[in-house]
N, C-alpha and C positions, 0 to 999 in steps of 0.2 A: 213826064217827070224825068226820063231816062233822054241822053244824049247820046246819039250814035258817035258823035265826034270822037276825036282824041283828048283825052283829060290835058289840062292843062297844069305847070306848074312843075316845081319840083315832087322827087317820089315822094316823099312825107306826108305835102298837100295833097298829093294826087289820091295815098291810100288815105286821107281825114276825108275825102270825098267819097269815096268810095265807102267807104265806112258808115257813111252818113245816111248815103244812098241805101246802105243796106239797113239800117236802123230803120227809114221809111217804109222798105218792103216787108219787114219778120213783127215789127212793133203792135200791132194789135193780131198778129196771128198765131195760136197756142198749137198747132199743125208741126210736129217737127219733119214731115217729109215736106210738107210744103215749104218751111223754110230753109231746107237744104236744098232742094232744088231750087230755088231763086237767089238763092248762096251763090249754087254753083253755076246758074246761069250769069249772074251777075261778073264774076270772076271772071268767067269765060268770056264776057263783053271787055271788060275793065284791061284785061294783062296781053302785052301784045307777043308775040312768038312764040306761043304754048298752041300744043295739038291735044292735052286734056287737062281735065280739072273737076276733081269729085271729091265725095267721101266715099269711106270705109267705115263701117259701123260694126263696135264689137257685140258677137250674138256667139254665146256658149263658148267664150275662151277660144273666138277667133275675130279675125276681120273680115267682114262680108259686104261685098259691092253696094252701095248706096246709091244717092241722088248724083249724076254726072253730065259731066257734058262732052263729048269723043265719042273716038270708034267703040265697039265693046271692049269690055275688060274682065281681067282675070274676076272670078267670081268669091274666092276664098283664098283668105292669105292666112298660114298661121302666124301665130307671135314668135319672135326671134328671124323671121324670113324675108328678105328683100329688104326694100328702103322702108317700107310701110309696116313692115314687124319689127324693124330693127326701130323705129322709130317708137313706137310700146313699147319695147323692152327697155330703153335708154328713159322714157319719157321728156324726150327733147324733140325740139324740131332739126331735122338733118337735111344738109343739101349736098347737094351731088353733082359735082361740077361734069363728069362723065359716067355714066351708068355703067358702061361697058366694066370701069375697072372699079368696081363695088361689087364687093364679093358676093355671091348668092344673087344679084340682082333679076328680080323676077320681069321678064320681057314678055309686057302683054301687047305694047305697038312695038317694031321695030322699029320705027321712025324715032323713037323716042331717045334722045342724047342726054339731056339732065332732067333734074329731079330737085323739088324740094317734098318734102312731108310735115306738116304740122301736128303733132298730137292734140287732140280736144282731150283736157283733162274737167272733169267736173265731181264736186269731193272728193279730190283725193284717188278719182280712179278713171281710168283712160276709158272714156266711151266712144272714141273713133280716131280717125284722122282725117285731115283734109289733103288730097295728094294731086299736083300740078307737074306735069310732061313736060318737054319743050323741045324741039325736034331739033334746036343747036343744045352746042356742049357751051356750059360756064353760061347759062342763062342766069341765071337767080343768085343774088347777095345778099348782102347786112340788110337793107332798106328793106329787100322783099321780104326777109324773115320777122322784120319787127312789123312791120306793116302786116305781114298774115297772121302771127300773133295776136292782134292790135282787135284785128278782122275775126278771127277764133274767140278773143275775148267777147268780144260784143255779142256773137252769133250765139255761146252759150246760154246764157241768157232766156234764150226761146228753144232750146233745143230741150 
């Protein structure tokens, strides 16, 4: 089902496939670790330049390391902290053209130069986020926001 290739097409088409793709893997499965982890495996096939790609899942008024794919990572983030608190707090998704000069930024790879964060909102109240590394700086734009968005909307769903 899956193609190791490189997706073809403009980013739009690229993330409707990708989209589609994941619709295929989470659609008959009511598992929400099992479909965060083939989220974030998927993600991690799909986006090229990224050195990680997971969730964060809110447990007792924090964010706790979830389903991912990288080196390990920080294991507890509070709300208001780094790109991934600061992303719950705002309830938006925030990108990070350079990590270094984002204030509080919590450094779990060194390697790590930007960032985007997506909030999973569902009722009305933040139950994670999905957070993608990229070991250059000014990786991630417009296309990848609406596209992870896009991707976030579908995924809830099954989560």
């Amino acid at each position: 089902m899956f193609s190791t290739t490189k997706y073809i097409g403009n980013s739009k088409e690229q993330y409707a496939l990708v989209i589609k793709q994941l619709q295929a893997l989470i659609e008959d499965e009511p598992n929400r670790i099992a479909n965060l982890s083939n989220a974030s495996a998927l993600l991690n096939q799909f986006l090229d330049q990224i050195n990680w790609v997971g969730f964060y899942l809110m447990d007792d008024g924090e964010l706790v390391l979830g389903p991912f794919n990288g080196l390990p990572a920080c294991v507890r983030i509070p709300i208001g902290k780094g790109v991934c608190g600061t992303a719950v707090e705002k309830r938006q998704t925030i990108i990070v053209e350079n990590v270094h000069e984002f204030p509080g930024h919590i450094a779990c790879d060194s390697a790590s130069l930007s960032e985007i964060v997506v909030p999973i909102i569902a009722n009305n109240e933040v139950i994670g986020v999905l957070d993608i590394d990229s070991p250059i700086t000014d990786r991630f734009n417009e296309q990848d926001k609406q596209g992870l968005e896009s991707f976030i909307a579908t995924l809830i769903h099954h989560i």
